[in-house]
N, C-alpha and C positions, 0 to 999 in steps of 0.2 A: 444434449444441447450444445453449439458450438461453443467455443469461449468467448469467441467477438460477441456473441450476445448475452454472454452471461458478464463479461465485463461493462459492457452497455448496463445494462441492469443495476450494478454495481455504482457506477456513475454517478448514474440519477436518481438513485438511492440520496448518495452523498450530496447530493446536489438541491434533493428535494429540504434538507436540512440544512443548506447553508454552510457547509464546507469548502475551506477555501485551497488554493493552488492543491489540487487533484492534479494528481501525476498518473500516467500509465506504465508501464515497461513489461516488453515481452523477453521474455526472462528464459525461454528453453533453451538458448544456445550457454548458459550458463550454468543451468542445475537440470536436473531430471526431477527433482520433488513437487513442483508445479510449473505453471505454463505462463500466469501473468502475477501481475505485482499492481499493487494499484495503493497510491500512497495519499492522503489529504490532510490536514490542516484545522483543528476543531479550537476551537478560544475557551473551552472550561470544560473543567470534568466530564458537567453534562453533558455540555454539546458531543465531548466525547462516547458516553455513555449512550446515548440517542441516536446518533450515528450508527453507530455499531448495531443496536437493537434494530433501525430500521433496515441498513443494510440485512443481514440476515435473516429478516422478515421478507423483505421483497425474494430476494436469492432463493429462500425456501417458496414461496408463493408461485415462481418459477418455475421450479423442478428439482433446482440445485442441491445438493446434499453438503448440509455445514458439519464437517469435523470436528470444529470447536470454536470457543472464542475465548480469550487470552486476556487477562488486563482490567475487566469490568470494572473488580474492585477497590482501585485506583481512579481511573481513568483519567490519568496522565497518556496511556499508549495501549490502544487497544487493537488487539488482532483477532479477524474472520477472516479462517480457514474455511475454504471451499472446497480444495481440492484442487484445483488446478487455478485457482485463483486466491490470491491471499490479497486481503485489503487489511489495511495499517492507518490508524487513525491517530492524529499525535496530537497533544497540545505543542505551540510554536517552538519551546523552549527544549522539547526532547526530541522534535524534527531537527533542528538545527543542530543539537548533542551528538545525533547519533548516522546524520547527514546518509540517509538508505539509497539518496540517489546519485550520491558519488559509488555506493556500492556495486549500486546493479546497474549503473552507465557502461553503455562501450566504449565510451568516449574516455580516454584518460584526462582527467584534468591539468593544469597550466603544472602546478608544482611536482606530479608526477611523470609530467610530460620532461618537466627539465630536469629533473632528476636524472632519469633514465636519459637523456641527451648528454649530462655529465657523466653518466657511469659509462657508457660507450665511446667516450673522448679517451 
């Protein structure tokens, strides 16, 4: 199955449950372990916990083969693995901690941008 559709998938999954600022990143130019990233936003445990369960229901419904899922029993920060797609479901407080899309951006951000502009002066 391609990944643009298994990411789609993924989505509206998240989306069917009301997860907020859903992020994407195609991520191969940076790792060989998978191909996308897909990050979202849950407000409680559950929502975390629901998320995650629906996601890798529809994903499997699909075709998809889930590798794992990570975090459940918390559900502070839950990760489905798919293989070539990893979704990441956070409550606000451990997205913001742990900021995954300053990681996997190509974009350098402002402080490392100046950073790196003072170390080459």
């Amino acid at each position: 199955m391609p990944i643009r559709k298994i990411a789609r998938i993924a989505v509206t999954a998240l989306e069917d449950i009301k997860a907020r600022d859903i992020t994407v990143f195609d991520v191969r130019k940076f790792t060989s372990l998978y191909d996308t990233l897909v990050i979202a936003t849950a407000e409680s445990n559950r929502q975390v916990k629901s998320l995650a369960r629906h996601v890798r229901d529809k994903l499997k419904e699909a075709g998809a083969t889930i590798l794992g899922v990570e975090g459940e029993e918390t559900g502070e920060w839950v990760l489905v693995d798919a293989g070539e797609i990893i979704v990441h479901i956070m409550q606000p407080a451990v997205r913001a901690h742990y900021n995954l899309e300053e990681l996997w951006s190509s974009k350098p951000s402002r402080a490392r941008a100046k950073a790196t502009d003072k170390a080459a002066a």
